[in-house]
N, C-alpha and C positions, 0 to 999 in steps of 0.2 A: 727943729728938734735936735741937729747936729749943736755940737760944740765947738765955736767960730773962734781962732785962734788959737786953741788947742796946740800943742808941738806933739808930730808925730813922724818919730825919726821909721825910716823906708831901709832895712837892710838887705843888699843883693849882692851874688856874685859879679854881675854885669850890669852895663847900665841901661841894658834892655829892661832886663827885668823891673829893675827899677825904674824908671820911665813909665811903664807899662802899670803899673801898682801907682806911680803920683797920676796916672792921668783917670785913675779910675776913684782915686780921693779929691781930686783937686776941688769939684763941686761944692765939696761940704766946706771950703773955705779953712783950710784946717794951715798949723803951720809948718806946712814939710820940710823934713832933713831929708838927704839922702846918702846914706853910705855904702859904699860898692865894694866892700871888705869887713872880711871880720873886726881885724884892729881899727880901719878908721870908725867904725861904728862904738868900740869903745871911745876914740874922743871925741866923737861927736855926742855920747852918752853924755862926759864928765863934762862936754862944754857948756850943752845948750837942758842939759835938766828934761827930757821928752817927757809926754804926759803917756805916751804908748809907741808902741813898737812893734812894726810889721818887719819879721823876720824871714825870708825865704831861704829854706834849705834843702832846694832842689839840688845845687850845685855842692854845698858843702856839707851834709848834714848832722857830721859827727863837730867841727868846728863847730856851729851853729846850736848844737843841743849845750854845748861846754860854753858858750856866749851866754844862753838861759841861764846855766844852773851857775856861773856867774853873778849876773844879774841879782840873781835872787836869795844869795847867799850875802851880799853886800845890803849892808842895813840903807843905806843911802838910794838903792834903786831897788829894790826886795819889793815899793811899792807898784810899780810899773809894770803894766801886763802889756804880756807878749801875746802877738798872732803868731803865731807859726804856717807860715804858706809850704808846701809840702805836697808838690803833683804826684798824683798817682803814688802816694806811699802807700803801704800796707799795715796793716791794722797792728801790728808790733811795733813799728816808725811810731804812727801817731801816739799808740799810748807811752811809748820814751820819751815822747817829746810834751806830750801832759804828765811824765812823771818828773820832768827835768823840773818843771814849772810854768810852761806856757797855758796861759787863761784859754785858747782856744787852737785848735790844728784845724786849717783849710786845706783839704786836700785835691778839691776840684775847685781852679779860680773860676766864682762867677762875683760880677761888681757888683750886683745889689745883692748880695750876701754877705761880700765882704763891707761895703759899706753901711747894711744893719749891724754886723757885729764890732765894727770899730766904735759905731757910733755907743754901742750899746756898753761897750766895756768905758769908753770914755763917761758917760753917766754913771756908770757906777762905782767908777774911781772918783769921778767929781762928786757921788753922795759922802763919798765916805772920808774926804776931806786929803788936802797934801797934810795936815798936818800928823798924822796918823799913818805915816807910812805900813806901820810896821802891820797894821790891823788888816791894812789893803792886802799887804804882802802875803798875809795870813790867809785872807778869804780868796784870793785867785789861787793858793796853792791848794786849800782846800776845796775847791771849785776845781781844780784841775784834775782831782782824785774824783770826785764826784763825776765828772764828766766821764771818766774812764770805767767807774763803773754803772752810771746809766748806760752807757755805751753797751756794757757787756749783758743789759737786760734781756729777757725774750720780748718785753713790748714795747710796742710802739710807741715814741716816747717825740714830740716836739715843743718847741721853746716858741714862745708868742710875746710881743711885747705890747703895750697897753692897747697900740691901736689894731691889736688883731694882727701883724705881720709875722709870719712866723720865720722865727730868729735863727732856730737847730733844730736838725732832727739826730735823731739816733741810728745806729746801726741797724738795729734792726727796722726802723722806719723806712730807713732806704734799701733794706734786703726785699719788705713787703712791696716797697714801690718797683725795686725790679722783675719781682715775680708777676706783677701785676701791672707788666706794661710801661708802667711811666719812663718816659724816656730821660736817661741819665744828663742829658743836655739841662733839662728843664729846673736841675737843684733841686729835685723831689719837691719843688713847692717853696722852696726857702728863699725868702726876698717877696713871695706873696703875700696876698691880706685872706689869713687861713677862714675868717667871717664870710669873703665872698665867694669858697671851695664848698662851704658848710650851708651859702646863703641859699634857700629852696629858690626854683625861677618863679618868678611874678605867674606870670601863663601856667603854672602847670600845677597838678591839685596836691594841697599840703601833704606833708609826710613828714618824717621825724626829723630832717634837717632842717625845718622851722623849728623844733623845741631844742634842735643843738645849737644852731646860730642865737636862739634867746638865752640857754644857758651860758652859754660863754660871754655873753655881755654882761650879765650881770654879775659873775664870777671878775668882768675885770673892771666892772664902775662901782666893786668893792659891795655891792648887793647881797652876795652870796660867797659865803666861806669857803664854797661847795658845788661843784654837780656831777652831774653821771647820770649818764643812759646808756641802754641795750638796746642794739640795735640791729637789723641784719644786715649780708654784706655777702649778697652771693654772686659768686661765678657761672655761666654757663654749665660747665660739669663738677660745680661746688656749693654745697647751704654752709654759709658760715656765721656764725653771731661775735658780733664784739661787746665788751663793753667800754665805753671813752668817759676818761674821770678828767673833772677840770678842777688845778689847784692854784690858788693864786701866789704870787713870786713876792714877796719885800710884803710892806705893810702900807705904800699906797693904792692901789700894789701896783707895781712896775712892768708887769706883765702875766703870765700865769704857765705852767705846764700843762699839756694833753696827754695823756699818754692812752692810747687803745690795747685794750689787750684782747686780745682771743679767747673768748670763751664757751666755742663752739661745744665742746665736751661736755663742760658745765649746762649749758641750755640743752644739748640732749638728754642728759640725765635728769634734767628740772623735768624738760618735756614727759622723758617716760615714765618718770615720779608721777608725773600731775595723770597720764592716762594710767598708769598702772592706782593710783590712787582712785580715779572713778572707775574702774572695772571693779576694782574692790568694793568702792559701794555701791555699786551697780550690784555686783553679788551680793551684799550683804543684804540689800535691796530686796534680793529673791528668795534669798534663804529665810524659814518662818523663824527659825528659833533669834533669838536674843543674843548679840554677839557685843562686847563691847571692850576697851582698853582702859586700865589704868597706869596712870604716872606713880611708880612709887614712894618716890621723893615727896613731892607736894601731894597724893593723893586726890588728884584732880584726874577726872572722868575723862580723856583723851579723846573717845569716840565712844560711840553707840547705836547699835544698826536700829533701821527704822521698824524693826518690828518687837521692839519696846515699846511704842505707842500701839500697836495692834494687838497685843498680848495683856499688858497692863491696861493700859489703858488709861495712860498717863502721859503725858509730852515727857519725851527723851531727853530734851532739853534741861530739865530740874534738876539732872544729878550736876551739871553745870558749874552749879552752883551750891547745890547740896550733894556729895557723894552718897549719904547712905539715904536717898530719898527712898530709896528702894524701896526700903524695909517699912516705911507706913503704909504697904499696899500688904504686907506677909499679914496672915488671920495672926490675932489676938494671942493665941494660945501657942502659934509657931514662934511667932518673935521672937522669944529672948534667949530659945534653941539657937536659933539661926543666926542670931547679931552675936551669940558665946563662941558660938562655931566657926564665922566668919573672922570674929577680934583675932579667934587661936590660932588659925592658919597663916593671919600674917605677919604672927611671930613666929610662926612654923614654918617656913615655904617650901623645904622640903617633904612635907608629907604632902599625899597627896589627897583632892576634898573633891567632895560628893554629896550634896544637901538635897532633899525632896521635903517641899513643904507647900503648902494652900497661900493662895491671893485671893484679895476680895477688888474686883473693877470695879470704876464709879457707878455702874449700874448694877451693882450687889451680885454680877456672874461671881462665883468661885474657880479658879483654875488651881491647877499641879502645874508648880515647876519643879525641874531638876537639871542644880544650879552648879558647874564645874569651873572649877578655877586652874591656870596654869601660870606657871610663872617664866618671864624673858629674863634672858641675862645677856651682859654683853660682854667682849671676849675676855675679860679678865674675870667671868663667873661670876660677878657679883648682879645681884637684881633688880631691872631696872623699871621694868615695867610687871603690869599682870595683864592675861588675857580671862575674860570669862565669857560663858557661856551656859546660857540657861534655855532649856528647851522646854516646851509646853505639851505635857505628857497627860493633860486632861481624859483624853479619849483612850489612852490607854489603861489611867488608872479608872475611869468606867467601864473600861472593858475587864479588867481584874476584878471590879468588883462584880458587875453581873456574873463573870463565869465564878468569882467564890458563892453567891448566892443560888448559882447554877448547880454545884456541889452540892453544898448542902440541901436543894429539896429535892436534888438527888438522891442524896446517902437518907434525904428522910425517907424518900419512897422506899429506897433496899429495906430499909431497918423494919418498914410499916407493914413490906409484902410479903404475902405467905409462900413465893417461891424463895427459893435457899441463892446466896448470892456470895461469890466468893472474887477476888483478885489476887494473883499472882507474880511475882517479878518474874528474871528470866531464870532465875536460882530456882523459881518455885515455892519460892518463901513467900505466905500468906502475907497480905497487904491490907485486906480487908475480909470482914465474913458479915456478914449482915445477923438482927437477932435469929430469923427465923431459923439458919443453920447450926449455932449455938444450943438453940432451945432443941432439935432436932437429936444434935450432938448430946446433948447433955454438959455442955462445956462453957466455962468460961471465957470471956474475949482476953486475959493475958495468956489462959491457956494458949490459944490458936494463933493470934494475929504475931507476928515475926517464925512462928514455927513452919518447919518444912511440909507442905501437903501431903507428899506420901508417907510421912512419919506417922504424920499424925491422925489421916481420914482413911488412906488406903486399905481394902480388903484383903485384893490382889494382890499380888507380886509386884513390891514398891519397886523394880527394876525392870519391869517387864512396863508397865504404866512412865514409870519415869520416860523410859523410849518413846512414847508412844505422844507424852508432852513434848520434849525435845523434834520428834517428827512435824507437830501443827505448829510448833515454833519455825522450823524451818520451812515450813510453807509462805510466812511472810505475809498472808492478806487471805480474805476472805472467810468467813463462818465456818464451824464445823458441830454438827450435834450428833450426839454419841450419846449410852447407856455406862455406867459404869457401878460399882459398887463400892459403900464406903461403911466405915464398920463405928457403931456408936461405943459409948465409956463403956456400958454392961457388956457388949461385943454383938450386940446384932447386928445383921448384916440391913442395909437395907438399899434397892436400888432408884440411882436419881438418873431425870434423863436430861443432860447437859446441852445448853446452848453456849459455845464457846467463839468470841472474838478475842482477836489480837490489838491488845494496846501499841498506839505508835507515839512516839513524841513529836515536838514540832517538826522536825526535818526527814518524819517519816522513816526511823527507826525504829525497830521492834523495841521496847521495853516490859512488856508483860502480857498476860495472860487474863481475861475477865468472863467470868461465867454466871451464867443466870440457871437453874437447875430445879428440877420438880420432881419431889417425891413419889417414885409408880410404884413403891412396891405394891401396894394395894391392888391396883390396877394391873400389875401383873397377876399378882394371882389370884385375880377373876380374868385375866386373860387364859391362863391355863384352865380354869375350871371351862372356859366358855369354848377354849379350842377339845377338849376331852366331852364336853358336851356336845358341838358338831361333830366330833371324830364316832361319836355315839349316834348323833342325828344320821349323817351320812351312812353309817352302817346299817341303821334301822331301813335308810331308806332303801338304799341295796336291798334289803332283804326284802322289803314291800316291793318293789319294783320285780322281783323273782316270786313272788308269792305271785303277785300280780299274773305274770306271764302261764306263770303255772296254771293256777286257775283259768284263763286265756284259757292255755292248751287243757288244761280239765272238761271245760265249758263247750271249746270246740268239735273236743272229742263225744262226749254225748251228745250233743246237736248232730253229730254226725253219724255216731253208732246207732244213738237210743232213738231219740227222735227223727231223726232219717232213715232209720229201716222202720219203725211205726207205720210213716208216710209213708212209703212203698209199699207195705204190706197194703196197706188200704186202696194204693191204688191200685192194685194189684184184685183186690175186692172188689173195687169199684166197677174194674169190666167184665168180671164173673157176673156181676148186679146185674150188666146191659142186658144180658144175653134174654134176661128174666121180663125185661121193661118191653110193652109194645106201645103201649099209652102215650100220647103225642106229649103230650103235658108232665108226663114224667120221664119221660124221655128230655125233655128241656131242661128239666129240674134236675135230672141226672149228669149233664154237660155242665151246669152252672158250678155243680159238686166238683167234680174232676179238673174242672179250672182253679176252683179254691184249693184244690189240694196239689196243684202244678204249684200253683204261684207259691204258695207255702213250703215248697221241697226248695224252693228255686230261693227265696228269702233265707229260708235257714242254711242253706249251701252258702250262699251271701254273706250272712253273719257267722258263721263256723271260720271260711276265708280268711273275714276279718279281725276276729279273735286270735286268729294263729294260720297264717296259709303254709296250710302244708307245704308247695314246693319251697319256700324255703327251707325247709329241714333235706330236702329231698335236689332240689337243683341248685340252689344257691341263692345269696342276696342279689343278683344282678336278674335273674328268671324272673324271682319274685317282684322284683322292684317294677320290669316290664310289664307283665300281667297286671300288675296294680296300678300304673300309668294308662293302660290300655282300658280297663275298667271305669277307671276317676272320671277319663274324655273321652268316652265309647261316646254319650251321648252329647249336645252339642254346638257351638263353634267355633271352639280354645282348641286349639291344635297343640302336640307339646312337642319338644325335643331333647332327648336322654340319650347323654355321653358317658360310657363306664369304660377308663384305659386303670393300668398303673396300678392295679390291684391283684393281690392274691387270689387264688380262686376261691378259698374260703377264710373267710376272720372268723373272730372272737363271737362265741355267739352272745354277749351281749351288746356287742358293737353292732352287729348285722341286726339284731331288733330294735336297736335303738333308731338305727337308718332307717330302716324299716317304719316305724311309728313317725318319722319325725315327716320321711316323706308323704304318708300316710295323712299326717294330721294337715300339713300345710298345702298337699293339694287339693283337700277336702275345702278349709278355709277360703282357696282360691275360689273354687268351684260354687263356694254357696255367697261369698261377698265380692271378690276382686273384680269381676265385670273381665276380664283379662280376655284376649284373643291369642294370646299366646305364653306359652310354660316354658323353660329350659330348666334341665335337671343334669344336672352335673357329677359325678362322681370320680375321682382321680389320688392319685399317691401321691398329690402334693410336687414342688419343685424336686425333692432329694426323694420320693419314692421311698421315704420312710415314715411317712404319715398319710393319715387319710380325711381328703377333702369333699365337701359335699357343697353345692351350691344350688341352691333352688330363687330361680326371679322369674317375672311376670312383669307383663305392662299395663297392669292393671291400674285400682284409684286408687292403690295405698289407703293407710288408716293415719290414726294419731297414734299416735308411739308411746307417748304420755298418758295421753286417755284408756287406753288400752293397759300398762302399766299397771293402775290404780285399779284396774276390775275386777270387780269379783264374784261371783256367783252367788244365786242366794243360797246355796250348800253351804258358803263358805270357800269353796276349793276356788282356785285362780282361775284364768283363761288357758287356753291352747297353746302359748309360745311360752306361759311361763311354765307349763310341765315337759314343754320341749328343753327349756335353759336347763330345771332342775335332773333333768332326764341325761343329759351333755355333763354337768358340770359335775355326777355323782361318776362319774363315768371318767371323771379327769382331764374331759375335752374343753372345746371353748364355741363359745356359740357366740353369734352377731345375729342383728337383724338392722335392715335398714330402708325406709319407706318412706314413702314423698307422694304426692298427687301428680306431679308431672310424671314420673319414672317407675312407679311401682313399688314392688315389693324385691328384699333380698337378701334372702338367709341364709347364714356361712355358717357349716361346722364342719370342725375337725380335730381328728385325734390322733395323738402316737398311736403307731400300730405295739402292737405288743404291750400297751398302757394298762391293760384291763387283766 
């Protein structure tokens, strides 16, 4: 593959150097000069015609770049490319010495680098002919600028020639090989077969350095114009991605460039692109409503969330290819609303859009969408994209409709019902009156509905009522029913008894005032004729209840005067009689007489008592009360027990008869039904000793409380507790009973003292 014969003059300060440079060409058979000076190398130039030139300007470098630019200024040698050997320059050196005109600077000798690149510039002096110096001249100088500025690239940039060796690398090839270990001895690679660096090992399982070693082959047996892959390329404490582009050199081609570049940055942003892009339809995923993009320019459908197919009920996919497929699912009757409305906003895209219209699915369901469109711009403001968004408000707009149909057989029932129905804002201003109130009113509904309630219905003091609305307003919650009075067109008054709530709106703020209301005047007054009628009843009865007692003590009184001194007299006759009687048999008959007439003084004593016992009028209610307890269980085997504290020595005398009868009546009832073995009777002033309590229980069998209720004699008149209640309650007291079959009987009354 060398060029045999070839002339290639050797320029050195010493003949070291020189020596050292022939014996590391000798191999290729080439035909070396050697000059150990700058000026002998000029006549070694003009004698022997070199096809190339190894320059070293370790020793002289400023002679030696002025030998280049020499060289290359003279039409005669212009074609002839220089090496420049140059240890350990600095990256300033080398690029003066590719701006002089040197084809290539070597600045770490190694022999199989330097003898690919002799070899390689001599083919490519040999393609392009001696005869054409000037073309050669041309292409190494612009090769030389080329080089300096690959040089100056950030990537990784190496020269390969057909059979895969690679020829150069670049600066920053060899900064990445330093960073990364490769030892500086080793020529970064350069003089190796870069095929068997890239070549995977036999034993060890595929990975991408098989498709790089294939790419690169076909890239240099002229297969491919082209390659590239991304690849990774990590460190221990580094993730790194490259990508490596392969281009071929000349057009058979001669060899080809690698260059890697770093595109770690790039593949993280792909990376968080691609999850930030499925988290987004992950979410869109989730979300029910209909989310989608469009392209403005071509008006092609970008995306569309998958709950276009769950809503419509058509593949998402069809706007694809159809953008307004949309619109054949919009009802009949919304369409050419919605496709007029849709055209104008995007000639519009400043205003902003808001559509609600019906869909029909392929199973004839009907839905509500509401369909909002926005628009993207990008940073010069101009619009690039649209975002839409259509939500599926079915169940809301059923729920609007039921609660309007809610309404209305609502406001039919106000309208229908014969109570009065009115609502209220927070002003007070009538909202609603139903007819019944109207008709009540005598009023028209533009009369009332917007006008102020107290203007227009109020009796009272429109200020004194205004407060008193302002007051249940500021309550905030809860019912309120109240009586008030409101005055008709002709001015009667009449009174309604109001059931008032407070309206709230959604978030549970007062907004008004709603009331349901029922005409009492009527009812009131039959309530006053009915309370002036007990107020009549109750008096009557008072007076009956004192006639009553009267007669009592009228009754008792002659049983005691008239008829109890009779009896006396008689018996008093009766033992005058004896004295006359010897007759065994009249004598009998005479004892029989005189018992009837004991027993008869002793019964009407009895009933006189019980009519009216004297020592109440004469000792007191507590005398009387004992003698009467002592009488009830004289005979036998109810024991009782009578507690009297906390009392006056004398009350009210209708209070003391009332007590009087009531103990009177209920221990009689004990006595003749209760079975009882024991009585307590209780008399006391109550916890504050300004009232008086009475308590009478037994542990007897009790009765039915209900049964007993319902009784009534065949006179007509009630039972015994109900002339005890009526006897209490004219009296202003209160009476209880309470009775069970386990526990007895147990009757409480009591009165304000000073009530009577």
């Amino acid at each position: 593959m060398s060029t045999p014969g070839a002339n290639v003059l050797i320029v050195g300060t010493n003949d070291i150097e020189c020596e050292a440079v022939s014996a590391i060409l000798q191999p290729d058979a080439y035909g070396l000069l050697i000059a150990e000076s700058i000026e002998s190398a000029r006549t070694a130039i003009a004698r022997h015609d070199p096809e190339l030139i190894v320059l070293d300007l370790t020793g002289n470098a400023y002679k030696g770049r002025a030998l280049v630019r020499t060289l290359k200024r003279d039409t005669a040698t212009a074609h002839v490319p220089v090496v420049v050997l140059h240890a350990n320059a600095a990256r300033r050196a080398r690029l003066a010495a590719l701006a002089a005109g040197a084809a290539d600077v070597i600045t770490h000798i190694d022999a199989a680098a330097l003898r690919l690149r002799v070899r390689n510039l001599l083919r490519l002096a040999g393609s392009t002919g001696r005869s054409q110096p000037g073309r050669l001249g041309l292409q190494l100088a612009d090769g030389a600028i080329e080089v300096a500025i690959i040089d100056s690239l950030p990537a990784n940039i190496g020269l390969i020639d057909r059979d895969g060796m690679l020829v150069s690398v670049n600066e920053a090839w060899r900064r990445f090989a330093n960073q990364n270990g490769m030892p500086r001895a080793s020529r970064y690679g350069v003089g190796s077969n870069y095929l068997g660096i890239v070549e995977p090992d036999a034993h060890a399982p595929q990975h991408h350095d098989d498709t790089l070693a294939t790419g690169i082959r076909a890239v240099l047996r002229g297969d491919a114009g082209h390659f590239s892959l991304e690849y990774p390329c990590h460190t221990p404490d580094r993730q790194r991605w490259f990508m490596m582009t392969v281009s071929p050199l000349g057009d058979g081609p001669e060899g080809a460039l690698v260059m890697h570049v770093d595109v770690t940055q790039l593949y993280l942003t792909k990376q968080s692109l691609r999850e930030s892009n499925m988290q987004f339809a992950q979410m869109a995923a989730s979300i029910r409503d209909i989310f989608f993009l469009v392209d403005i320019a071509s008006g092609r459908v970008l995306y569309v969330s998958p709950a276009y197919d769950d809503i419509v009920g058509r593949p998402g996919a069809e706007l694809g290819t159809r953008p307004d497929a949309w619109l054949d699912a919009v009802l009949p009757e919304h369409r050419i609303r919605v496709a007029a409305d849709y055209a104008a906003h995007l000639k519009h895209p400043d205003h902003p859009f808001e559509c609600v219209f019906e869909i029909v699915r392929p199973d004839q369901k009907v839905r509500w969408l509401c369909l909002k469109l926005f628009w993207i711009r990008d940073q010069d403001g101009s619009v690039t994209r649209m975002a839409g968004v259509a939500q599926d408000i079915t169940d809301s707009k059923n729920a609007e409709r039921s609660l309007r149909d809610s309404e209305r057989r609502f406001l039919e029932f106000l309208n229908n019902t014969s109570m009065l129905a009115v609502m209220l804002d927070l002003d007070a201003q009538i909202t609603f009156c139903n007819d019944s109130l109207l008709r009540l009113m005598g009023l028209q509904r533009e009369q009332v509905v917007g006008g102020n309630w107290f203007d227009v219905f109020m009796a009272s003091d429109p200020n004194e009522t205004r407060k008193r609305f302002l007051a249940r307003l500021a309550q905030g919650s809860g019912e309120l029913r109240y009586e008030d009075e409101i005055i008709k067109l002709d001015g009667e008054r009449r009174v309604v008894c109001w059931n008032t709530s407070l309206q709230h709106d959604i978030g549970g703020a007062v907004i008004g005032m709603a009331s349901i209301g029922e005409d009492i005047t009527e009812q009131k007054k039959s309530a006053l004729k009915i309370l002036a009628l007990n107020a009549n009843l109750e008096k009557m009865s008072s007076q009956l209840l004192h006639a009553q007692e009267q007669e009592r003590i009228g009754l008792a009184r002659e049983l005691h005067d008239e008829l109890g001194q009779h009896l006396a007299l008689l018996k008093i006759e009766l033992h005058h009689l004896r004295g006359f009687l010897h007759d065994t048999a009249a004598l009998m008959h005479w004892q029989k007489i005189d018992a009837a007439v004991l027993t008869l003084i002793a019964q009407i004593r009895v009933i006189s008592v019980s009519l009216r016992p004297p020592v109440l009028d004469y000792l007191g209610l507590e005398s009387s009360l004992r003698q009467l307890l002592e009488r009830q269980f004289a005979i036998g085997d109810c024991r009782y027990v009578f507690e009297y504290a906390g009392l006056p020595a004398r009350l009210a005398l209708p209070i003391e008869i009332a007590i009087y009868r009531i103990v009177q009546e209920s221990t009689t009832n004990i006595v003749r039904h209760a079975h009882a073995t024991c009585v307590v009777v209780e008399l006391n002033g109550g916890e504050t000793g300004r009232e008086l309590e009475l308590l009478v229980r037994d542990n007897g069998i009790g009765f039915d409380q209900e049964a007993t209720a319902q009784e009534v004699h065949a006179d007509g008149s009630g039972n015994g507790l109900r002339g005890m209640e009526e006897r209490v309650k004219l009296l202003g007291g209160r009476f209880d009973v309470v009775s069970s079959s386990s526990s007895g009987t147990r009757i409480a009354v009591s009165f304000l003292l000073g009530a009577s």
